[in-house]
C-alpha positions as CSV (number, residue, x, y, z in Angstrom):
1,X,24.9,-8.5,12.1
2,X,22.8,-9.7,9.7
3,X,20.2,-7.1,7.4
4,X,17.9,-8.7,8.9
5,X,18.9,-7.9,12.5
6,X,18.8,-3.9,11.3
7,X,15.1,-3.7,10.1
8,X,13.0,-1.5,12.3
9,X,10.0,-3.5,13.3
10,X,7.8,-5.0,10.8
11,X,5.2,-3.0,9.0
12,X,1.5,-4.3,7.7
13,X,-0.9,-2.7,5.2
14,X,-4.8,-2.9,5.0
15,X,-6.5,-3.2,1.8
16,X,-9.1,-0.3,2.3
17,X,-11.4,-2.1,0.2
18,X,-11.4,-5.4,1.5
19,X,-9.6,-5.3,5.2
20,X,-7.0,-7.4,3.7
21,X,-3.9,-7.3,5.8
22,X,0.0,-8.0,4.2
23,X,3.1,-7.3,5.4
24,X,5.0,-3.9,4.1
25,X,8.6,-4.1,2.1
26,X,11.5,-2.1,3.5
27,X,13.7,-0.5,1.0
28,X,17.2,-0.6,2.4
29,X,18.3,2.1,-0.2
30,X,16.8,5.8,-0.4
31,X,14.3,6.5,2.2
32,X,14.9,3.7,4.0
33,X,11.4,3.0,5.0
34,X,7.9,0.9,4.7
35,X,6.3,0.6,1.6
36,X,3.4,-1.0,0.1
37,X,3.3,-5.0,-0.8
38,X,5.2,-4.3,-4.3
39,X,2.1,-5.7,-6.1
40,X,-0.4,-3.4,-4.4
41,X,-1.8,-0.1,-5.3
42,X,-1.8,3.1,-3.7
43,X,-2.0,6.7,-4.0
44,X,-1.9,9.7,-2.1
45,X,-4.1,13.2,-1.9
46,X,-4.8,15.7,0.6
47,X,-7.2,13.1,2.7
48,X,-4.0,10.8,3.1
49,X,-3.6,7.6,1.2
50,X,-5.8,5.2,-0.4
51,X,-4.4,1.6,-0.7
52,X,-5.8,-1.4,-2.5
53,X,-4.6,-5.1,-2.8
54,X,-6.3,-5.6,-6.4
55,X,-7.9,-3.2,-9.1
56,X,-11.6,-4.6,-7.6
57,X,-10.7,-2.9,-4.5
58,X,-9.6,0.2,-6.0
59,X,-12.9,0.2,-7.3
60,X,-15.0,-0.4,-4.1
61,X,-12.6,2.1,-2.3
62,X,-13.3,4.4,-5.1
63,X,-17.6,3.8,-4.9
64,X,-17.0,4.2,-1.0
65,X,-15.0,7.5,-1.1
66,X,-16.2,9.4,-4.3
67,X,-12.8,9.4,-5.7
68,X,-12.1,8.7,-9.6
69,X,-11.3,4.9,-9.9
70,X,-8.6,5.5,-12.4
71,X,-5.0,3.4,-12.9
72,X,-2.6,3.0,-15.5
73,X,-3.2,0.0,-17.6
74,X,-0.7,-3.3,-16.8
């Protein structure tokens, strides 16, 4: 059986900022569960997570929400 055969059915993520829609990663190892696209943002509080395809979205998701716009540099 290949790994492919194993993964639970896909996963997709929507840029809260834009509606922009990708499909998740699965990390065989660990949890062994949907992530994020791997060069995405995201981040979690007690209102649930905020997730953003770019650092333009983090900002309108930021203006939209009152939440601090901040992320590590790159």
């Amino acid at each position: 059986m290949s790994d492919e055969a194993k993964l639970p059915h896909q996963c997709e993520f929507t840029c809260q900022g834009c509606g922009k829609k990708a499909p998740g990663e699965f990390f065989t190892h660990g949890d062994q569960s949907w992530h994020k696209p791997r060069s995405w943002f995201e981040r979690a509080d007690k209102d649930g997570p905020q997730t953003a395809c770019s650092r333009e979205c983090i900002d309108r998701i930021a203006q939209a929400s009152g939440k601090t716009s901040v992320v590590l540099p790159i």
